[in-house]
C-alpha positions in Angstrom: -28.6 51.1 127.4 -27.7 50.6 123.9 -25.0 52.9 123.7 -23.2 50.9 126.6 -23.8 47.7 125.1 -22.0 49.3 121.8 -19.0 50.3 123.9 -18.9 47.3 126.3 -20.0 44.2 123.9 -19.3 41.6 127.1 -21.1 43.3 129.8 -24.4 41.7 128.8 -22.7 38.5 129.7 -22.3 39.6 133.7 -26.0 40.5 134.0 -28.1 38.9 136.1 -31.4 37.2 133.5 -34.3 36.0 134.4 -34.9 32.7 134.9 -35.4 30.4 132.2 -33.8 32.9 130.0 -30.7 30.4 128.2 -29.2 32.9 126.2 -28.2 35.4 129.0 -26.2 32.0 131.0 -25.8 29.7 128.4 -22.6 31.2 127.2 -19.4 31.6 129.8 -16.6 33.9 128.3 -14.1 31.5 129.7 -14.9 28.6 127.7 -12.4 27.5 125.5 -15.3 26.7 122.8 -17.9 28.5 122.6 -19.8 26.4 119.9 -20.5 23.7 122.4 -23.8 24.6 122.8 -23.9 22.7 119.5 -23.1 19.5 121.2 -26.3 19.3 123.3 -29.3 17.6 122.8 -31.8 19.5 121.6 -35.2 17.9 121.8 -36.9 14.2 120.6 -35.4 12.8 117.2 -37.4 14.4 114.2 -40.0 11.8 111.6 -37.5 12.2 109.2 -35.0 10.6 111.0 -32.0 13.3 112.0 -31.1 12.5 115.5 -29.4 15.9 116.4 -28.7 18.4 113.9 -25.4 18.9 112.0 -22.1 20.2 113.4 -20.9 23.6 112.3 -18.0 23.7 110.3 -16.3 25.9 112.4 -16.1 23.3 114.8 -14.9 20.4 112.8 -11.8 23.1 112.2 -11.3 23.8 115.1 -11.3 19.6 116.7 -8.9 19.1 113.5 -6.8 21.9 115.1 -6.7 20.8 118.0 -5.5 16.9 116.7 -3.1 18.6 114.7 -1.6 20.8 117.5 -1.2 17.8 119.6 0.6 16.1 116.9 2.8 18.3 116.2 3.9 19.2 119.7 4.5 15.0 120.0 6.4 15.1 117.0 8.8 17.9 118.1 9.1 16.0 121.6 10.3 12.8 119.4 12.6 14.9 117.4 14.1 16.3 120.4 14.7 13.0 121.7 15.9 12.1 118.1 17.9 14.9 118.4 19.4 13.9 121.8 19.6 10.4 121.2 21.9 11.0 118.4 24.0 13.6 120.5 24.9 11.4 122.7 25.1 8.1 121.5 26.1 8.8 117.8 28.6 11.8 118.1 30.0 12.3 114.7 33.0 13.0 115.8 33.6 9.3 116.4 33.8 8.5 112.7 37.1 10.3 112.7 38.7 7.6 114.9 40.0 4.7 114.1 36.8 1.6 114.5 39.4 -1.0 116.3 42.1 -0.5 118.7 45.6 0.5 117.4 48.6 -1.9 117.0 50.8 -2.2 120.4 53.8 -3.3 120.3 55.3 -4.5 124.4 58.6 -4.5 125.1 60.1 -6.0 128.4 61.7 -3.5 130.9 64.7 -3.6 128.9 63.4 -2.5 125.6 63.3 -5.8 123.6 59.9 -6.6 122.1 58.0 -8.8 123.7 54.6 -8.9 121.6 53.3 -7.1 118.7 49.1 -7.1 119.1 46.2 -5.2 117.2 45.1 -5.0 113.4 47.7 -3.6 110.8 46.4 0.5 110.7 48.0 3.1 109.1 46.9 6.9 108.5 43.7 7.8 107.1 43.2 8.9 103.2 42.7 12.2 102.2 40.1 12.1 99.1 41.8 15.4 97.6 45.2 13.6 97.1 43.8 10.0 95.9 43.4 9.3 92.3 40.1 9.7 91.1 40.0 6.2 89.7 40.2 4.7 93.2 37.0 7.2 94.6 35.2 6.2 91.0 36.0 2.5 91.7 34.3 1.9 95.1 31.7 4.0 94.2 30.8 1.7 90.7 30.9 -1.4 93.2 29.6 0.0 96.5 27.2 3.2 96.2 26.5 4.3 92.6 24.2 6.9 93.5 26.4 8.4 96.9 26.8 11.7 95.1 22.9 11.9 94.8 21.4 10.7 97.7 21.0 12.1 101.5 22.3 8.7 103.5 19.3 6.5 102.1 18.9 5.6 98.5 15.0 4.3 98.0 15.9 3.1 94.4 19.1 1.3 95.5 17.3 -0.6 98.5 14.4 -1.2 96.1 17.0 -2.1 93.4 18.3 -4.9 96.1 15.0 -6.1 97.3 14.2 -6.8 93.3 17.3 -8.8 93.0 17.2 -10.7 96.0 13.5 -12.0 95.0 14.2 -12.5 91.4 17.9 -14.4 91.8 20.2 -16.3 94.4 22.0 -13.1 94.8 21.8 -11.2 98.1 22.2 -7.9 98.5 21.8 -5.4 101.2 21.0 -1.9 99.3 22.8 0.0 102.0 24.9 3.1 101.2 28.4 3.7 101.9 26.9 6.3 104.6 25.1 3.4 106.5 27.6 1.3 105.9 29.7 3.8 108.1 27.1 4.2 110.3 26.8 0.9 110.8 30.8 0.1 111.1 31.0 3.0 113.3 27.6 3.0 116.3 26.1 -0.7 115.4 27.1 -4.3 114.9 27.0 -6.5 111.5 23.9 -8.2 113.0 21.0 -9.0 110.3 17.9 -7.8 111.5 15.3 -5.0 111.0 15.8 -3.2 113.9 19.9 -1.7 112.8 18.8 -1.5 109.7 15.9 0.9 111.3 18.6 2.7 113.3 20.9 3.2 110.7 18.5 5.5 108.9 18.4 8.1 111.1 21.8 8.0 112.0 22.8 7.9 108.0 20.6 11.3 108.0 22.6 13.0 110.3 26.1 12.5 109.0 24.7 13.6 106.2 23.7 17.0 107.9 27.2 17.3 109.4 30.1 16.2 106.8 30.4 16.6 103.2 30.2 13.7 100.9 34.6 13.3 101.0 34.6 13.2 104.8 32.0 10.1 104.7 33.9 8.1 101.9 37.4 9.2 103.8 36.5 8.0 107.1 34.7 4.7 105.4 37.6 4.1 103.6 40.2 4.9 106.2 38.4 2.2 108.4 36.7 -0.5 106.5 38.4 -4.2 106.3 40.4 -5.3 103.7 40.9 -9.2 104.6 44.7 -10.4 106.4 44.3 -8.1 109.9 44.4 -4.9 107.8 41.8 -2.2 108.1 42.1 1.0 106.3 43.0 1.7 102.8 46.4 3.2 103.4 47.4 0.0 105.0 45.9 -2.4 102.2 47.5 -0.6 99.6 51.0 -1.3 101.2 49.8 -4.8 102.4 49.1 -6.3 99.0 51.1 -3.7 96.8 53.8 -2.1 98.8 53.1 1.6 97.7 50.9 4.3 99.3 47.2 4.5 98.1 48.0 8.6 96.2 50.1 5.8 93.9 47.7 3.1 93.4 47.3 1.8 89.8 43.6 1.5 88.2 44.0 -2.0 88.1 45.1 -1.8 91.7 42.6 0.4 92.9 39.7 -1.8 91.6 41.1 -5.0 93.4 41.4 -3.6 96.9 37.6 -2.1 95.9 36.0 -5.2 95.0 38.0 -7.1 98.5 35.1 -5.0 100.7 32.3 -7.3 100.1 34.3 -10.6 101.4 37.5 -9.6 102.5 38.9 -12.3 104.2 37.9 -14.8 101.7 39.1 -12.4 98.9 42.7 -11.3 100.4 45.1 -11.7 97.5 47.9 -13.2 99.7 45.3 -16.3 100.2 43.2 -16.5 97.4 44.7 -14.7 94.3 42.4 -15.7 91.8 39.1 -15.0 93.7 40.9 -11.7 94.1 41.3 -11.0 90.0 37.6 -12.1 89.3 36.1 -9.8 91.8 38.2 -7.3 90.1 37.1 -8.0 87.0 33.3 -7.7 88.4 34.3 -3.9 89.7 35.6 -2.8 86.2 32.2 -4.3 84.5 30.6 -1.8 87.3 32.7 1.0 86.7 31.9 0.4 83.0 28.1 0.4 83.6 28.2 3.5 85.9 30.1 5.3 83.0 33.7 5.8 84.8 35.1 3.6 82.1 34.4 2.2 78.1 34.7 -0.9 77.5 37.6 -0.9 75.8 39.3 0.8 78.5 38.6 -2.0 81.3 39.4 -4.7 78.9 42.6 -3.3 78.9 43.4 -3.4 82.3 45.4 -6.4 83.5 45.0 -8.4 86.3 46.5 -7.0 89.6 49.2 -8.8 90.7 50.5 -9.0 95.0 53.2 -7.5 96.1 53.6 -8.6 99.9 56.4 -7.4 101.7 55.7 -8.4 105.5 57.7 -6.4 108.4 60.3 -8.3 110.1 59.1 -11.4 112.4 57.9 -10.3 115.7 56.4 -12.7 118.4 52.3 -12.7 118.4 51.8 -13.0 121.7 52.3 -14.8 125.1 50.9 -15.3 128.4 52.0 -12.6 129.9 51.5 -10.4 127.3 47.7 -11.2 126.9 47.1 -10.4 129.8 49.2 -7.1 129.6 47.4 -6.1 126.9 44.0 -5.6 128.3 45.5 -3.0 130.7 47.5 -1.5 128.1 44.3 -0.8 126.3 43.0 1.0 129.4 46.1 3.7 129.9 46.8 4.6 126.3 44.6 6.4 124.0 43.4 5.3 120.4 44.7 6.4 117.4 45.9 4.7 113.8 49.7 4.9 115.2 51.3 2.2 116.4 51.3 2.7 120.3 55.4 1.2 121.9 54.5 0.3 125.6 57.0 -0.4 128.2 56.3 -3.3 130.4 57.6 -4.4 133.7 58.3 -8.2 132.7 62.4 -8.9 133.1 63.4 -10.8 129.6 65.9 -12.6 132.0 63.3 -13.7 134.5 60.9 -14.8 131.9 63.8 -16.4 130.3 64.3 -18.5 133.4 60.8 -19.0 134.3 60.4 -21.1 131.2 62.9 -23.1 131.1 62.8 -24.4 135.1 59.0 -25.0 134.3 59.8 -26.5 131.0 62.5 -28.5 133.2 60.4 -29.4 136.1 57.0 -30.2 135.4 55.8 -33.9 135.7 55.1 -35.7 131.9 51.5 -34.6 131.2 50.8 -32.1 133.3 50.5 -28.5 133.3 52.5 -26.0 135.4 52.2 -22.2 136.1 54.5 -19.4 137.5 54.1 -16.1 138.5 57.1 -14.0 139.9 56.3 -10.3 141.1 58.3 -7.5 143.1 56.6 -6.9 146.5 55.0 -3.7 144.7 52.7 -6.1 142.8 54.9 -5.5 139.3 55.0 -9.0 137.4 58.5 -10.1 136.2 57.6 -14.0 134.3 55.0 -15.3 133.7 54.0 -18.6 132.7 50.6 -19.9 132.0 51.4 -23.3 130.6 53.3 -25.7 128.8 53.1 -24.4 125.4 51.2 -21.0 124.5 50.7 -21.8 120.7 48.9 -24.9 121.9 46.5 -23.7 124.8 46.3 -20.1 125.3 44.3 -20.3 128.2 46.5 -18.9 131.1 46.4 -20.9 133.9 48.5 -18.2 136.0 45.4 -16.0 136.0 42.1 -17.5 134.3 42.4 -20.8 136.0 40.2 -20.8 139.1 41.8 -24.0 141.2 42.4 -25.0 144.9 44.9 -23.5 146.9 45.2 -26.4 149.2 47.4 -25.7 152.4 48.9 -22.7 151.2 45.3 -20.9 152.3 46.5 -22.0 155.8 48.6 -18.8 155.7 45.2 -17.0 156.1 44.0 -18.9 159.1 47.0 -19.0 160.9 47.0 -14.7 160.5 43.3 -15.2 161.9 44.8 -16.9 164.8 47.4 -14.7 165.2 44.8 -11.6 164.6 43.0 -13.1 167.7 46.0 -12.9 170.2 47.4 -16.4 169.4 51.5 -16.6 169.1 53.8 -19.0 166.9 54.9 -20.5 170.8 51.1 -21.0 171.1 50.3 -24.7 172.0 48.0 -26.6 169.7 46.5 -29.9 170.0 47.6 -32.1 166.7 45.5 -35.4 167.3 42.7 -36.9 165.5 39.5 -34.7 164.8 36.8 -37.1 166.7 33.3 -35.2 167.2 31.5 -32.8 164.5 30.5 -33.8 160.7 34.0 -33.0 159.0 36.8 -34.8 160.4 39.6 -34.0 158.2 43.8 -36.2 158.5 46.7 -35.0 158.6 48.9 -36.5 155.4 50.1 -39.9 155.9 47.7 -39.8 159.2 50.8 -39.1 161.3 49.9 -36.8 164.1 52.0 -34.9 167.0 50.3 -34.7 170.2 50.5 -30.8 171.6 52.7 -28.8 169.7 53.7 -25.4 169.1 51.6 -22.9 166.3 55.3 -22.9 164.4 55.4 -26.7 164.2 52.1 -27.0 163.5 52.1 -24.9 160.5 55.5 -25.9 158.8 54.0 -29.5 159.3 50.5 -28.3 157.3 49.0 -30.0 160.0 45.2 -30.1 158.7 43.4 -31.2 162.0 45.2 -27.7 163.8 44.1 -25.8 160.9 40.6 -26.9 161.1 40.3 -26.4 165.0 41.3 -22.9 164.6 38.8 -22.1 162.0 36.4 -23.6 164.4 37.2 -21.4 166.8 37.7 -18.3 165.2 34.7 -18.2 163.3 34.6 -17.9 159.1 33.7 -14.4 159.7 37.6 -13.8 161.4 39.2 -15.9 158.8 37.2 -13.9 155.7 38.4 -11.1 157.5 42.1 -12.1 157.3 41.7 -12.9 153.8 40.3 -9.8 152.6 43.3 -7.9 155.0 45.9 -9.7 152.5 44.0 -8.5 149.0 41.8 -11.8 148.6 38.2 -10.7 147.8 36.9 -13.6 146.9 34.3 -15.2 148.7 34.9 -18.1 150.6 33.1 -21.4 151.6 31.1 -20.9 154.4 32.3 -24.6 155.9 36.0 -25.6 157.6 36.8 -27.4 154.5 37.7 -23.2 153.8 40.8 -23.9 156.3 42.2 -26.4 153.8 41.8 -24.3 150.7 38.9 -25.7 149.3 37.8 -22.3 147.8 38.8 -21.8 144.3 41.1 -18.9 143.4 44.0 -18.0 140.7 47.5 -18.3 141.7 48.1 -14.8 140.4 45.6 -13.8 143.8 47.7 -16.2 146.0 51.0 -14.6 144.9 49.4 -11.1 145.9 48.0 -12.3 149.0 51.8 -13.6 149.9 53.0 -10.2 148.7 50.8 -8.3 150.7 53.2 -10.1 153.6 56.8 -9.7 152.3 55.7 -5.4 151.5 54.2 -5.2 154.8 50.6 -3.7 153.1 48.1 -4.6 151.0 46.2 -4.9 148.3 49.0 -5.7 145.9 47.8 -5.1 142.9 49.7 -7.0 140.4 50.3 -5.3 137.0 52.2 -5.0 134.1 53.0 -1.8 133.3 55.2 0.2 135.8 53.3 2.5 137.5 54.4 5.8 139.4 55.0 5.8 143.3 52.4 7.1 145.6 52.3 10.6 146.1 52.2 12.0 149.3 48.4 12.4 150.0 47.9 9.3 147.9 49.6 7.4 151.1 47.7 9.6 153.4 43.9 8.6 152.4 45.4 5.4 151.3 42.6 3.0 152.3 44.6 -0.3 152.5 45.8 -2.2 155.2 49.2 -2.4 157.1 50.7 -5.1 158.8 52.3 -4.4 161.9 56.1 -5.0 162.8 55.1 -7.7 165.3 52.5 -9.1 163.2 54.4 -9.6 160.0 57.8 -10.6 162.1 55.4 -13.5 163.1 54.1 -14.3 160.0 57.5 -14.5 159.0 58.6 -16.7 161.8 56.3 -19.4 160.4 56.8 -18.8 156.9 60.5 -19.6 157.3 60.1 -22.3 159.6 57.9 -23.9 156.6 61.1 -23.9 154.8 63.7 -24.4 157.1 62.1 -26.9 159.0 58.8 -27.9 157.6 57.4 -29.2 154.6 59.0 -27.2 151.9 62.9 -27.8 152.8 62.9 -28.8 148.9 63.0 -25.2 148.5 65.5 -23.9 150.5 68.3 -21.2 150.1 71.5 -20.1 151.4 69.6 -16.7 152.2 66.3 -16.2 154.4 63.4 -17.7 152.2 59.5 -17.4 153.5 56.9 -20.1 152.0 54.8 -22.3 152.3 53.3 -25.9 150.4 49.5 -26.5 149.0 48.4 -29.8 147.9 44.9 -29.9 147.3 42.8 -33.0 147.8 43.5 -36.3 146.0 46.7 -34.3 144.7 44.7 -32.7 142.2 46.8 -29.4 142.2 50.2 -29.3 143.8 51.7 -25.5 144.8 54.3 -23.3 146.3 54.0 -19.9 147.1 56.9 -18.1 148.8 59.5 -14.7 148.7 63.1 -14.1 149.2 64.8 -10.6 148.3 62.5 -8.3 147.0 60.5 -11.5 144.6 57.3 -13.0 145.3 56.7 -15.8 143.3 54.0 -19.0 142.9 54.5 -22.4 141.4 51.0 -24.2 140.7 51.1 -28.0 138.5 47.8 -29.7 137.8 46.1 -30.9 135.0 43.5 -29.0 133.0 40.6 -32.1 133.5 41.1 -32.2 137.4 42.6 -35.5 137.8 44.8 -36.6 140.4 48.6 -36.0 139.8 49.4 -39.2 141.6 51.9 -38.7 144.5 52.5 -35.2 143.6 52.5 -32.0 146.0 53.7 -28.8 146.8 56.5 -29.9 148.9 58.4 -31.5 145.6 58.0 -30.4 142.3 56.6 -27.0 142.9 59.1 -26.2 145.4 61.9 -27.3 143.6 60.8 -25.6 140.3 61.0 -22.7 143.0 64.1 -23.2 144.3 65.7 -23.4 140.7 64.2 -20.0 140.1 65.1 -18.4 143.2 68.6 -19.7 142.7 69.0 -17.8 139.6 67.0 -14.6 139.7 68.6 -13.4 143.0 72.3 -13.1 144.2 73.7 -15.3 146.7 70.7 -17.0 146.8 72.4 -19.5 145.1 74.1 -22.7 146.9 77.1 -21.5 148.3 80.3 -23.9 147.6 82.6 -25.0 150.0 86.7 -23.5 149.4 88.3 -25.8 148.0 91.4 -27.6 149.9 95.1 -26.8 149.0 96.5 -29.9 146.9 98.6 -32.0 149.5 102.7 -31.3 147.9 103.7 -34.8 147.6 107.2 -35.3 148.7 110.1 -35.5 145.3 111.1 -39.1 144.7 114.5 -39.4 144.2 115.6 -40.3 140.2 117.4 -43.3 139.5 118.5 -44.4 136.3 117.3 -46.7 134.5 119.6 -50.1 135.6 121.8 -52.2 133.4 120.9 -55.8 133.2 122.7 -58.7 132.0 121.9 -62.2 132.3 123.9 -65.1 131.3 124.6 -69.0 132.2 125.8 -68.2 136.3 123.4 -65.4 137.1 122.2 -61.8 136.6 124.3 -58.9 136.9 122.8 -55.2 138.0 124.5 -52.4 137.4 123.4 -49.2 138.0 125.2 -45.6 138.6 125.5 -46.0 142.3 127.6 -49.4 141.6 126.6 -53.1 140.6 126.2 -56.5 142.0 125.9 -60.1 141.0 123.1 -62.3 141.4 123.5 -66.3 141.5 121.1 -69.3 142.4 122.7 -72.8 143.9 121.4 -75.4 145.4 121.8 -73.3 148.8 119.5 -70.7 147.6 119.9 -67.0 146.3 123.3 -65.6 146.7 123.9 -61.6 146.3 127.4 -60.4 145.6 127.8 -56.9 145.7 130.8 -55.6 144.0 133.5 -54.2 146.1 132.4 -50.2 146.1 129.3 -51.3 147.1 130.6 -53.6 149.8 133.1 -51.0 151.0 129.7 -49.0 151.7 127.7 -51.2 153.2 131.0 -52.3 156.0 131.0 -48.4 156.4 127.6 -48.0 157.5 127.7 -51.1 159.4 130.5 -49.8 161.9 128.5 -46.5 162.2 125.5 -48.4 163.5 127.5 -50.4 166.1 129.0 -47.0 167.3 125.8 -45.8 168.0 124.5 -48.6 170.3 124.7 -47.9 174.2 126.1 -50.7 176.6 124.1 -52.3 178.8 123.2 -50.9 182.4 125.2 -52.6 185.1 123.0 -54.9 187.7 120.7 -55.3 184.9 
């Protein structure tokens, strides 16, 4: 029995013990701890006081184990989240681009600059060709210790938490690598929590670049006051020569702009600009890059600013341009040329009508687009320097009656035709009982009439009757996603919108589809399975023919006859109520545009609305943008040949005591006054004459009939 204990040690555990005997049960092989028996009670307290007797020290390892197991599988889990955190969110690849958007420069279809937008960028530095007084000068002012530390230097944030108890001086004690960190994944926000987040993110562009890549990408990114960011493009802002050829005294200027850059740019503030440089050379002195001798020596940097030939800043068309200019083209430090669809002619023209037009005091805008949805002019307002707020596409105002064009397609959607008879009398029964303007109404009249007369009482019976659900329907069919008031009022165009969404709505109706999306930038034509799974709508022939019919009555016949043309024109008027916003929306050719005047604090115009100064500003576009929509002159009449009056010469007077003698070429006579009157004495050629056509006259006269 022994000898099998000796060769199986564990058996003894399996075998079946008496009762009562502990050790044979006690102890299960699958415990994970088998000193637990040390953790039961055993027995009353002892007189000398010891309540249970003392733990072996195997067993305090092995709990200390245990903790310290746990902890270090929770720190690997953080690590790893660490890890992934900063994979994703802090790729260090993103240090190598550029921290703002490049420079774009639009141009109008033709070419001619439009805009130039963005910072002032150029190329990034390459340490290896820079002179090493520029690296030794923004490290003296910015990061002594950068060769020395990992990304976090304890004795320069302890240095900086000394001086900013002990003196008025502020400072933040963050490395150059933070401070890339910081330009590059955070925001300049003050508080604990980025300054927590820069530390591990310092640590791990540490791990990944050398000490050169850090200060090139900080230096090829950081702000140097005047719109400039980079240190390529400082050094030919404020001294006209690349940064491989900047001067000590140079070099310690630009470094010493980092700390307040736009109150230190040189082109503003000159002196500021020489002090701080002086402050840099003390610190390149006191790091050791320089005696003191040597930076006494160095003279004050002096500007010089050569700025690029004028180009315009910016416009209401090209703001808006811009934001989906940024979308389409990549980043980089070059500066990005972009093609845009608006017509320099058109814009031209848009300005001065409006400029032309526009009541005293109030503000106007325009928007002309090709069917396609590609803007041509834009103007959104009076004067852009003054109020850049663009009223063509951030203003959110009434449409008025020229929403009616969405109800009446509602009508027509519902089986309704423009011959359909409508009752135009007064609205008697139900909460809102809206007038027709001037409160002249027309009895039963046709669809047509009713809508180039903007009737309001017809329009608010057919929303009645269709529902808002059918009209919301229409509106979304022509691109307008906006929601809508759920009341009639919605008929009249009491829902808020931008005229740059009326204008595509209108276009959705001249192209025969929709959405129009306007744009700026010309885009490429749909391909073939593009217009297969194309999910937009299509008008039909007969639908759109009708929408046409009473789009051009408007016009011909209607309420906007101020903006007729010798070619077929489609529109239609919007006055919103208390003439607070005056419109007109219409398309001839292949343009699409929309006139809107208001003022910007929603007060009344007056006696404005759509039908006058919109439409004509409209009609003085139209006029000029398209051929022969222009008014068509009459032919002029041939001149009327006046018969040749016969020359005579001048006649010869004389006057003496008896009379007055004429002579002239044909012969003369004598004139006398007497008591019997005026007596005329031809002289004898001139009597021979007259006795000669005398007898041919009385040889011309028939006798008189006999019995007469």
């Amino acid at each position: 029995m022994a000898s099998s204990n000796r060769l199986f040690p564990w058996s003894g555990l399996f075998a079946r013990s008496a009762p009562g005997d502990r050790a044979s049960y006690d102890h299960d092989p699958y415990d994970d701890d088998p000193y637990d028996e040390y953790y039961a009670p055993h027995g009353e307290p002892s007189d000398e006081g010891d309540e249970f007797p003392d733990e072996p020290p195997r067993g305090k390892w092995r709990r200390r184990w245990r903790i310290a197991r746990w902890g270090l599988r929770i720190s690997l889990a953080l690590l790893a989240i660490l890890i992934g955190w900063l994979l994703i969110w802090a790729p260090v690849s993103r240090t190598a681009e550029p921290l703002v958007p490049p420079p774009i420069v639009l141009t109008a279809s033709d070419g001619t600059p439009i805009a130039r937008m963005g910072p002032i960028m150029e190329a990034p530095v390459r340490m290896s060709e820079l002179p090493p007084h520029v690296r030794q000068a923004f490290l003296a002012i910015e990061d002594r210790r950068f060769d020395d530390h990992w990304g976090i230097d304890p004795q320069g944030i302890a240095r900086a938490l000394w001086t900013n108890i002990t003196s008025d001086e502020t400072h933040g004690g963050s490395t150059i690598t933070q401070q890339l960190a910081k330009l590059t994944y955070l925001n300049s926000e003050r508080t604990l929590f980025r300054k927590i987040r820069e530390v591990p993110i310092a640590l791990w562009l540490e791990l990944w670049l050398t000490k050169d890549e850090i200060l090139e990408r900080y230096l090829s990114n950081t702000y140097f006051g005047d719109n400039v960011y980079g240190l390529r493009a400082a050094s030919l802002h404020y001294f006209y020569r690349q940064p491989e050829n900047l001067t000590l005294s140079q070099a310690t200027m630009l470094a010493g702009l980092v700390k307040a850059p736009s109150r230190l740019a040189p082109t503003h503030n000159l002196e500021l600009a020489q002090a701080r440089q002086r402050i840099v050379l003390s610190a390149m002195v006191d790091a050791g890059y320089l005696t003191q001798t040597e930076a006494d020596a160095v003279e004050p940097a002096t500007v010089d600013h050569r700025p690029p030939p004028p180009m315009p800043r910016g416009s209401y068309f090209a703001d808006w341009a811009l934001a989906e200019a940024r979308e389409t083209h990549a980043t980089g430090y070059d500066t990005i040329e972009i093609r845009t669809t608006l017509n320099a002619h058109f814009q031209s023209l848009a300005e001065r009508v409006t400029r032309q037009g526009t009541p005293a005091g109030a503000q106007v805008a325009l928007v002309a687009m090709r069917t396609n949805g590609e803007v041509v002019a834009m103007v959104g307002g009076q004067d852009y320097d003054a109020s850049p707020f663009n009223r063509a596409t951030q203003a959110v105002r009434q449409p008025g009656s020229t929403f009616k064009l969405i109800v009446y397609f509602a009508a027509l959607e519902a089986g309704l035709t423009p011959d359909t008879m409508v009752e135009d009398s007064p609205i008697e029964f139900g909460e809102y009982r809206p007038e027709n303007a001037g409160g002249r109404y027309r009895g039963r009249i046709t669809l047509r009439e009713a809508f180039a007369r903007s009737s309001n009482v017809v329009a608010v019976r057919l929303y009645q009757q269709l529902g808002p659900a059918a009209i919301a329907d229409a509106a979304q069919k022509l691109g307008l996603e906006r929601e809508l008031p759920g009341n009639a009022s919605a008929a009249l165009g009491s829902g808020g919108m931008t005229l740059i969404e009326l204008v595509s709505a209108y276009a959705a109706v001249a192209n025969g589809a929709s959405p129009v999306t306007p744009h700026a930038l010309v885009q490429p034509d749909p391909g073939f399975f593009e217009r297969i799974f194309d999910s937009g709508y299509t008008l039909s022939t007969r639908r759109r023919g009708q929408l046409l019919d009473l789009l051009g009555t408007a016009i011909d016949d209607g309420t906007g006859t101020a903006a007729r043309l010798p070619i077929p024109a489609y529109g239609k008027t919007g006055t919103s109520q208390d003439s607070r916003d005056a419109l007109f929306i219409g398309f001839a050719g292949d343009l699409v545009v929309g006139v809107w005047i208001g003022n910007d604090d929603n007060t009344p115009l007056g006696h404005a609305s759509g039908g006058g100064a919109p439409a004509r500003i409209w009609r003085n576009f139209m006029t000029s943008a398209i051929a022969d929509a222009a008014p068509r002159q009459l032919p002029r009449p041939a001149p009327v040949q006046q018969p040749e009056e016969p020359e005579f010469d001048k006649p010869d007077i004389t006057i003496d005591a008896d009379g007055v003698t004429i002579g002239t070429s044909a012969g003369s006579a004598r004139i006398t006054v007497d008591d019997d009157g005026i007596d005329i004495e031809p002289d004898p050629e001139i009597r021979r004459r007259l006795d000669e056509l005398e007898r041919i006259g009385n040889a011309g006269e028939k006798p008189p009939a006999d019995g007469n």
